[in-house]
Structures are given as structure tokens and as C-alpha cells.
C-alpha positions as CSV (number, residue, x, y, z in Angstrom):
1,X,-50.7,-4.8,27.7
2,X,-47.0,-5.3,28.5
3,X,-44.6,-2.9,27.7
4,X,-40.6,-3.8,26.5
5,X,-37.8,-2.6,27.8
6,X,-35.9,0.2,25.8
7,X,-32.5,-1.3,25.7
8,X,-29.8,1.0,24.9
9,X,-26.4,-0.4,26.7
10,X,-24.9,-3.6,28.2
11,X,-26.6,-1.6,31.1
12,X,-29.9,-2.1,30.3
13,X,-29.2,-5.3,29.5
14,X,-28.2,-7.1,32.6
15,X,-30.6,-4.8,34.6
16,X,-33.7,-6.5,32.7
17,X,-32.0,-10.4,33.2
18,X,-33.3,-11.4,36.2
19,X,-36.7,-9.8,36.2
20,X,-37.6,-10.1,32.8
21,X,-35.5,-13.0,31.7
22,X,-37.7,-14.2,28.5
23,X,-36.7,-10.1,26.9
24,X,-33.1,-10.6,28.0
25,X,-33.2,-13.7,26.4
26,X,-34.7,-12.1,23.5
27,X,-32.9,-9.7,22.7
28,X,-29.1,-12.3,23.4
29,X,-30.6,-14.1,20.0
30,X,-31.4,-11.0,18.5
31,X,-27.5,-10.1,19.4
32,X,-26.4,-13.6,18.4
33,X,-28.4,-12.6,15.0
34,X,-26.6,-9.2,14.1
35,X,-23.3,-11.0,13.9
36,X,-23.9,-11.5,10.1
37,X,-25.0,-9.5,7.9
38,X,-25.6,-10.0,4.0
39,X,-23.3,-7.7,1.1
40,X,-23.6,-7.4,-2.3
41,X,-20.1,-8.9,-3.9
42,X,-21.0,-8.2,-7.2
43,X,-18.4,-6.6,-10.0
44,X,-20.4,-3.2,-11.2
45,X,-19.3,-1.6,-14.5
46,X,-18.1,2.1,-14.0
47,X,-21.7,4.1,-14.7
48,X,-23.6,1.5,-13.3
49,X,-27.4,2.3,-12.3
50,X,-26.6,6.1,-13.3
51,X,-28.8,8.1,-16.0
52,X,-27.9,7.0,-19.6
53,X,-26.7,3.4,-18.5
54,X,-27.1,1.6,-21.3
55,X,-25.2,-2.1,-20.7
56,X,-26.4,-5.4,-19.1
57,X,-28.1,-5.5,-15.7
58,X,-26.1,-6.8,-12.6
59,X,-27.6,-8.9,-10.7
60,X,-26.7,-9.0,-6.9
61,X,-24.1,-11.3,-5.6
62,X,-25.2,-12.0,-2.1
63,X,-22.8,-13.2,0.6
64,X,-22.6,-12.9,4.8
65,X,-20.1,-11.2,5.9
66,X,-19.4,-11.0,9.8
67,X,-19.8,-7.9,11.4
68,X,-19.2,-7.9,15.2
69,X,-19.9,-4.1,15.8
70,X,-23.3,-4.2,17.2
71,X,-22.2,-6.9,19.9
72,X,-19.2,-5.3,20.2
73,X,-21.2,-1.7,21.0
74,X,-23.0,-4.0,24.1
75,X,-19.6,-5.3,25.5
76,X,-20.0,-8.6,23.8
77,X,-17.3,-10.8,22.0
78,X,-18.2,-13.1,19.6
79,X,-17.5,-16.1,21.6
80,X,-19.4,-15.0,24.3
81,X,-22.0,-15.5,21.8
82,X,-21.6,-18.5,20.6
């Protein structure tokens, strides 16, 4: 049984890239994947989805929106990334 590293800080990071370079490269895509994220755009009618609503539904409006935060807590820009 192998255990994973617990990978907290850009710290962490780099100390697990040359002797465990297949969870370093890892957890770089899952990095590379947390630079999106998906937002509901839709319009909501005041009292929306609160006791005694009575209008239409609203369905969800999905779109990605970029959100560098979590690379940007490991030290990361996006560039470095891509």
C-alpha cells in the first residue's frame, strides 16, 4: 500500500518532485485543473427558491469562469501553468 503525500504549500510541492515525480506531476494537472471553475449566470427573480415562490423555475446558466486563487495560494501564475 502506498501512501500520498499531504501537500499543503509550494513547499510540499517541490519537496515531493524529484522523489515522487508521478504525485508531483499529479497534482501540476490537478493545479492546471482549478484554474476554471463553473458559475451559475442565470437572472433570478427577487424571492427566488424561498418559501411561497410561486413563479416559473430557473434553470441554471452554466459558464467557466477563471479563478487563479488556488494556484495563486501555491506560488503559481497562470502562465507558469500553461
Amino acid at each position: 500500500m502506498t501512501s500520498q503525500s499531504v501537500i499543503n504549500t509550494r513547499e510540499d510541492l517541490d519537496a515531493i518532485k524529484d522523489t515522487n515525480p508521478a504525485e508531483h506531476a499529479k497534482f501540476m494537472e490537478y493545479l492546471k485543473g482549478s484554474m476554471t471553475r463553473k458559475q451559475d449566470a442565470a437572472v433570478y427573480p427577487e424571492g427566488y427558491n424561498t418559501p411561497g415562490y410561486d413563479g416559473d423555475k430557473v434553470e441554471p446558466v452554466w459558464s467557466d469562469v477563471e479563478d487563479l486563487s488556488t494556484i495563486e495560494r501555491f506560488g503559481f501564475s497562470k502562465s507558469d501553468l500553461l
